[in-house]
N, C-alpha and C positions, 0 to 999 in steps of 0.2 A: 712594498713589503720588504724585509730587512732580510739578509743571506740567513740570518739565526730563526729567524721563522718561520723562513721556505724550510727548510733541515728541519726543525719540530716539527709542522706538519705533514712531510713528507712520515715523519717515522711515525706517527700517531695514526694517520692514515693504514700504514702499512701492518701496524700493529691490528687495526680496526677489523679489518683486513683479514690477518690472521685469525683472529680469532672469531668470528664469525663463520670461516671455516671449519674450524678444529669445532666449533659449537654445531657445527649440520653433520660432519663425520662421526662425530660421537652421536646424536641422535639417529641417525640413520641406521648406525652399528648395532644402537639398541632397539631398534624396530623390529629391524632386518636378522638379528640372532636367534637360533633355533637351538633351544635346547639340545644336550648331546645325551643322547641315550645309551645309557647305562648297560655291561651284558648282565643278565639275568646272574645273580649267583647263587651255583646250584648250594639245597639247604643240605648239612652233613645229616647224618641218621645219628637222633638223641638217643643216647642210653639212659634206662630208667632212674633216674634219683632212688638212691638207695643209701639210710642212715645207718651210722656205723652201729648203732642200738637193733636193729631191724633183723628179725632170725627168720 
């Protein structure tokens, strides 16, 4: 096998590699994520709709 394609498969390997990785991290991440819960916000007090016509 030639120096030029020990070095290709070395990087192709490595690449293979990586990403297979990053493809179980990211899965995992989205298993494994729990919703964040919100604080409740308090409702203000509605004032009554009142048209400018309305006596």
């Amino acid at each position: 096998m030639s120096l030029t394609m020990t070095i290709v498969m070395l990087i192709a390997g490595w690449l293979a590699v990586a990403t297979a990785m990053l493809w179980g991290v990211l899965r995992i991440s989205r298993r494994h994520h729990h919703p964040v819960q919100t604080m409740p916000v308090e409702k203000t007090e509605k004032h009554p709709v009142r048209h400018a016509a309305a006596h």
